[in-house]
C-alpha positions as CSV (number, residue, x, y, z in Angstrom):
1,X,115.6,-63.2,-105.3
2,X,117.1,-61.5,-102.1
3,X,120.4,-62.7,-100.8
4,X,120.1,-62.9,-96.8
5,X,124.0,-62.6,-96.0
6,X,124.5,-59.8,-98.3
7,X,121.1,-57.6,-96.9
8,X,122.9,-58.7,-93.8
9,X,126.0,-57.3,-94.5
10,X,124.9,-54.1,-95.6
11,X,122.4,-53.6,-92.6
12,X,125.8,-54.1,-90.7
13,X,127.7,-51.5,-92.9
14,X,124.5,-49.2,-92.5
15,X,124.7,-49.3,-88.6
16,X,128.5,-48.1,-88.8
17,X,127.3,-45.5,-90.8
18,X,124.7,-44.4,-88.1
19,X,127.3,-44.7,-85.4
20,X,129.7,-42.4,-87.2
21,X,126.8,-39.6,-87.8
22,X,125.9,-39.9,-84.1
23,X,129.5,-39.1,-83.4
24,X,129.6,-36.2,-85.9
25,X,126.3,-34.5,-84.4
26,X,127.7,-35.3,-80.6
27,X,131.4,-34.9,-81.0
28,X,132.0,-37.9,-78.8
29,X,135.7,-38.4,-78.9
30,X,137.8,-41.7,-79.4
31,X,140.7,-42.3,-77.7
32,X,143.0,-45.4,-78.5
33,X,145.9,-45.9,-76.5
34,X,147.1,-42.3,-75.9
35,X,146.2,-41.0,-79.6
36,X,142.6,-38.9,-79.9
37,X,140.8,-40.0,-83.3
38,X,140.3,-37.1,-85.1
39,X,136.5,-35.5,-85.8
40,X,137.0,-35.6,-89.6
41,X,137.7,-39.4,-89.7
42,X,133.7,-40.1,-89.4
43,X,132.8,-38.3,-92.2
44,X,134.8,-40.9,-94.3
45,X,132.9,-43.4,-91.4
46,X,129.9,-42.3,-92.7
47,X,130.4,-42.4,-96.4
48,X,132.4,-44.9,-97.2
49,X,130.1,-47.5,-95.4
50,X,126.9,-46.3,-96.5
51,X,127.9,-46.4,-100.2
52,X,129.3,-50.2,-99.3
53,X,125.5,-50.6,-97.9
54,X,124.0,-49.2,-101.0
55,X,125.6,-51.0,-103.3
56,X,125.1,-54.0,-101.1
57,X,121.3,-53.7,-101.3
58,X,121.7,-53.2,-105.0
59,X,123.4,-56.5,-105.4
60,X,120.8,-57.9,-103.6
61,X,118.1,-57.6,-105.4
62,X,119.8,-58.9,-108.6
């Protein structure tokens, strides 16, 4: 039996993960305040949520 708010949670956490690899291949930059957020900062964007969204699914399903 699927769990709706966890598949929900991870298709959130998957989105954030597809925001941060459109920043990667167009080097958009983020500026808060007066600091610039470094490029390397969505690589850990990227992975950290789509492992969250993996395991997420997996969970699931159980």
């Amino acid at each position: 039996m699927t769990k709706p708010f966890t598949m929900i949670a991870a298709l959130i956490f998957f989105a954030m993960a597809l925001i941060h690899l459109y920043r990667i291949f167009t080097h958009f930059q983020i500026v808060v305040g007066s600091h610039v957020i470094p490029q390397w900062c969505s690589y850990f964007g990227l992975v950290i949520p789509a492992l969250l969204g993996i395991l997420l699914i997996r969970e699931s399903r159980s």
